[in-house]
C-alpha positions as CSV (number, residue, x, y, z in Angstrom):
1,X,-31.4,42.0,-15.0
2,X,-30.8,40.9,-11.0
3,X,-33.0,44.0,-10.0
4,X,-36.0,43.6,-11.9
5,X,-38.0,43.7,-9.0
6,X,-41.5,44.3,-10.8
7,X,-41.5,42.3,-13.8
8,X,-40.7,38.5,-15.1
9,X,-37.3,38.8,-17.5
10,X,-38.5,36.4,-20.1
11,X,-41.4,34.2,-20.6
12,X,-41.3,30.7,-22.8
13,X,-41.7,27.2,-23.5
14,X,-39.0,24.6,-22.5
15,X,-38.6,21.9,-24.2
16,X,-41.2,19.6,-22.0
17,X,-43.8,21.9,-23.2
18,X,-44.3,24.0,-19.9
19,X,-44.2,27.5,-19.4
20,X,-41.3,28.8,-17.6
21,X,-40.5,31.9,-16.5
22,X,-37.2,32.9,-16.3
23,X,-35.6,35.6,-14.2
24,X,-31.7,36.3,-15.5
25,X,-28.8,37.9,-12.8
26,X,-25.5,38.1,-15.0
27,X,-23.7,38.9,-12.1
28,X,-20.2,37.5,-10.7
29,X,-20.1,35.5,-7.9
30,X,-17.8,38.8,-6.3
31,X,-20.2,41.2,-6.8
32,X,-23.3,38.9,-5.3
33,X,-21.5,38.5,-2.1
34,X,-20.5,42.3,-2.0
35,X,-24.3,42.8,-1.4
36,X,-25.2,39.6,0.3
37,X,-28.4,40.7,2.3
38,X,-29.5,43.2,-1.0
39,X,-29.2,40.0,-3.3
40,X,-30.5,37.5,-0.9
41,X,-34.1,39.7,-0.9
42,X,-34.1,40.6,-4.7
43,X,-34.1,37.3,-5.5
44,X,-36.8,36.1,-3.4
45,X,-39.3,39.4,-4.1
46,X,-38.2,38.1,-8.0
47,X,-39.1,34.7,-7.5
48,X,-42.1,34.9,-4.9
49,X,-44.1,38.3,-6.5
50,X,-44.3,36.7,-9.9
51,X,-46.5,34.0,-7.9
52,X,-49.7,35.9,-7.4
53,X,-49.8,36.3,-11.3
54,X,-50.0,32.4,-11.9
55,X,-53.3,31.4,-13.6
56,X,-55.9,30.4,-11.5
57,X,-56.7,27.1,-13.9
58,X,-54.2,24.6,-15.3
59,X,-50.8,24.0,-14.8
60,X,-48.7,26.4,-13.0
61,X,-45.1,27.9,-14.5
62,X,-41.8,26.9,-13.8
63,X,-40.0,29.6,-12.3
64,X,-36.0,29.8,-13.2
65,X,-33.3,31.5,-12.2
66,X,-30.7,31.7,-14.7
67,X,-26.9,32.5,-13.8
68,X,-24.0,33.5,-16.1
69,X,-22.2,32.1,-13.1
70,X,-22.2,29.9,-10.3
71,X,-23.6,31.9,-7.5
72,X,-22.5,32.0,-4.0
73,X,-24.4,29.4,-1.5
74,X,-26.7,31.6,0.1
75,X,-28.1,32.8,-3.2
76,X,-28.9,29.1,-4.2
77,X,-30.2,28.5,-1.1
78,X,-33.1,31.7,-1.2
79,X,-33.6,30.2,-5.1
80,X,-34.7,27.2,-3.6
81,X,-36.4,28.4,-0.8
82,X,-39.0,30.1,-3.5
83,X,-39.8,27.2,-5.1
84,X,-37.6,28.1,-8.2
85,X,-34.9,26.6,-10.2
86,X,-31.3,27.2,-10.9
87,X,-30.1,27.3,-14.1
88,X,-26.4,28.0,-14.7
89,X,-25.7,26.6,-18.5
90,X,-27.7,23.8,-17.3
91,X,-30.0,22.6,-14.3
92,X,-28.8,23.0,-10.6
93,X,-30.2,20.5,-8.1
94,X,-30.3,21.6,-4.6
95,X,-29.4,19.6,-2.1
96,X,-31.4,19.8,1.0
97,X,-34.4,20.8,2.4
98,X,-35.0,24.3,1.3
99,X,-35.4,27.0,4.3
100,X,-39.1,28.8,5.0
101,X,-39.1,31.6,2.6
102,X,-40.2,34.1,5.3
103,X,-38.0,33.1,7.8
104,X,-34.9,34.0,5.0
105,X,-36.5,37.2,4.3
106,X,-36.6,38.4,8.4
107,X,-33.1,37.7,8.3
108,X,-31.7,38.9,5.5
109,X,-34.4,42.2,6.1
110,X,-32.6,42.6,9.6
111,X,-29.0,42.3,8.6
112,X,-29.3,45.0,5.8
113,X,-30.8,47.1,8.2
114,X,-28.2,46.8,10.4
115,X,-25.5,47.3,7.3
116,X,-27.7,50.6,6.5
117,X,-27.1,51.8,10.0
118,X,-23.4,51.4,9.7
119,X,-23.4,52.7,6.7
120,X,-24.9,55.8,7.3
121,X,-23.5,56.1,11.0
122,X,-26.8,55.8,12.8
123,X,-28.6,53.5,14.9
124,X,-32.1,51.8,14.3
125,X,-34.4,54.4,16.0
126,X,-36.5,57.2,14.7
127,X,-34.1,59.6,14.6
128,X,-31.6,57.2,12.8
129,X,-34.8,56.8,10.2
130,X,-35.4,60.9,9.9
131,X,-32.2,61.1,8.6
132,X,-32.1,58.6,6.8
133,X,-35.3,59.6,4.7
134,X,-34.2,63.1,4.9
135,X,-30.7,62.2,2.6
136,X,-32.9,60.2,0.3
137,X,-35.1,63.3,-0.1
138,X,-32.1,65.3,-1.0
139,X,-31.1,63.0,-3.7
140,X,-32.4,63.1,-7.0
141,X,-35.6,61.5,-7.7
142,X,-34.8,58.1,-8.3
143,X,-37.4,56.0,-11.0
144,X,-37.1,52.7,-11.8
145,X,-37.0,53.6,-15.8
146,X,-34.7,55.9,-15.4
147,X,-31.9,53.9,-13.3
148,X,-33.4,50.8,-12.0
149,X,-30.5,49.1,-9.8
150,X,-30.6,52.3,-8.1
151,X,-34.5,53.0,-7.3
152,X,-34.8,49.3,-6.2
153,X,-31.4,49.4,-3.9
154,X,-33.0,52.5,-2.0
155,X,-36.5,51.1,-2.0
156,X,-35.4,47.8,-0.6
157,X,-32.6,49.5,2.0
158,X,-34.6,52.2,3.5
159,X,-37.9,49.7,3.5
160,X,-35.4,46.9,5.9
161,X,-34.8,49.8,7.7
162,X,-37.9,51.3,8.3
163,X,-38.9,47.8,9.5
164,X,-36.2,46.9,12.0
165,X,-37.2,50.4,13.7
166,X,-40.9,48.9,14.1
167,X,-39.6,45.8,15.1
168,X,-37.1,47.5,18.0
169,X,-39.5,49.9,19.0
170,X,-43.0,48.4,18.3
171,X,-42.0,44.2,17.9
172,X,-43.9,42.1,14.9
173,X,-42.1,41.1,12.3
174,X,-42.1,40.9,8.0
175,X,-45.0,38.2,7.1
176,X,-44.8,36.7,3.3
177,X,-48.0,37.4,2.0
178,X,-49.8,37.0,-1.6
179,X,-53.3,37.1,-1.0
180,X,-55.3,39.3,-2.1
181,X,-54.5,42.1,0.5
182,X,-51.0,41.4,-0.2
183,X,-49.0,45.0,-1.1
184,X,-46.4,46.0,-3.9
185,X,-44.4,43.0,-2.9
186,X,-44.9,39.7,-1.1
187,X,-43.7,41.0,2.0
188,X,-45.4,43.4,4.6
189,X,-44.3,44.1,8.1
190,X,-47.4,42.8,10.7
191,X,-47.4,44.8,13.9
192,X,-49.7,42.5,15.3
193,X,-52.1,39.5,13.9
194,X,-54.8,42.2,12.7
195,X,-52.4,44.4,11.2
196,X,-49.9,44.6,8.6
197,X,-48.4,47.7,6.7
198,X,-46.7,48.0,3.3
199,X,-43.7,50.0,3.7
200,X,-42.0,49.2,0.7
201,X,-45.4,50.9,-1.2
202,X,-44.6,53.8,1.0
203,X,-40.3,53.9,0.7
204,X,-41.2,53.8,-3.2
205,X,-43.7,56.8,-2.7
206,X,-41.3,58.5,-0.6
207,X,-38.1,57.8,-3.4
208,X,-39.8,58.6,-6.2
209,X,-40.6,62.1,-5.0
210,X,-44.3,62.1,-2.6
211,X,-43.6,64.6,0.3
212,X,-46.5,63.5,2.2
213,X,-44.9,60.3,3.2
214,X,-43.3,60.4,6.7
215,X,-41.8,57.5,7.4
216,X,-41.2,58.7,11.1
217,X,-44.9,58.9,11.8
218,X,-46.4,55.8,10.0
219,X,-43.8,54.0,13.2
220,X,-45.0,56.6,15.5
221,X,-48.7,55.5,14.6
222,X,-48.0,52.0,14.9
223,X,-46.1,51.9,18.3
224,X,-49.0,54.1,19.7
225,X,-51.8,51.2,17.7
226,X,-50.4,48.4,19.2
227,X,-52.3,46.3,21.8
228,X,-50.0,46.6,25.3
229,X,-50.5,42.5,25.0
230,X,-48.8,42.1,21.4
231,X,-45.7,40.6,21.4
């Protein structure tokens, strides 16, 4: 399943005798490109989060990505950019020198922000985010169990969002991170070099039903925290 965003889709042993771990989209080409920036970061929070379960000792898994079809360019490119390979029926070189993982994700982050603003009519500020988590309060408590494409489409969206308004209002920027202080997925937004916040752990609080968390004042706290020299 493409938005299996918190779990490995199959683990086995290819035919060299290493352990692979597969991650399966059985998507159309179509429907990939009709959520370009949504597909781009799926695949790289599939692909990068399963790293920080690797073994400490011996020889690390493959990671695959396995297609029922040929997937638009940009998809291949993020697949390579995580260190993973392609498999559609067979193996998929890449050719060319795969892009900074981190640098794809601030991209593709920013440019489904912007589509969420469009979207919903709104621009990239704090009220534009108030009413935004306002009409995902209204909706029906959305659990990954229960309708996972869904959850994670919310979770990712309003989390892009929530992070171009710091960026607009407070600068930093989304840092990859899987060390140990690394949050619910490899990516957390650094407001400056001694801080970092996890606002997909909070956008998945605030989706599956937590009315404590205000998105509005976790920005409001970090534009007041940040050193007047940060840039």
């Amino acid at each position: 399943m493409f938005s299996s965003l918190d779990r490995v889709d199959l683990v086995y042993t290819g035919p060299d005798g290493r352990t692979r771990w597969l991650q399966s989209d059985h998507r159309r080409p179509a429907e990939v490109e009709a959520e370009a920036e949504l597909s781009l970061i799926f695949a790289l929070i599939r692909l990068l989060d399963p790293r920080r379960d690797f073994p400490p000792d011996g020889e690390a898994p493959v990671l695959e990505y396995r297609c029922q079809h040929m997937p638009p360019t940009f998809l291949r490119v993020a697949i390579a950019s995580a260190g993973a390979e392609l498999f559609v029926d067979a193996p998929v070189p890449f050719d060319g020198v795969a892009p900074d993982p981190e640098g794809l994700a601030r991209l593709a982050l920013a440019a489904l922000a912007n589509r969420v603003a469009r979207a919903g009519g709104v621009t990239c500020d704090l009220a534009g985010l108030a009413g935004l988590a306002q009409l995902q309060r209204e909706q029906p408590t959305l659990a990954p169990d229960a309708d996972e494409v869904s959850h994670w489409r919310a979770v990712v969206q309003l989390a892009a969002f929530t992070g171009e308004v710091l960026r607009t209002h407070a600068g930093g920027h989304w840092t990859l991170s899987v060390g140990a202080n690394a949050g619910v997925f490899p990516f957390m937004f650094a407001v400056h070099e001694h801080a970092a916040l996890d606002l997909f752990a909070a956008v998945i609080d605030l989706v599956t039903g937590d009315e404590l968390v205000e998105l509005g004042a976790i920005v409001e706290t970090a534009i007041a925290a940040r050193p007047r020299d940060a840039s």
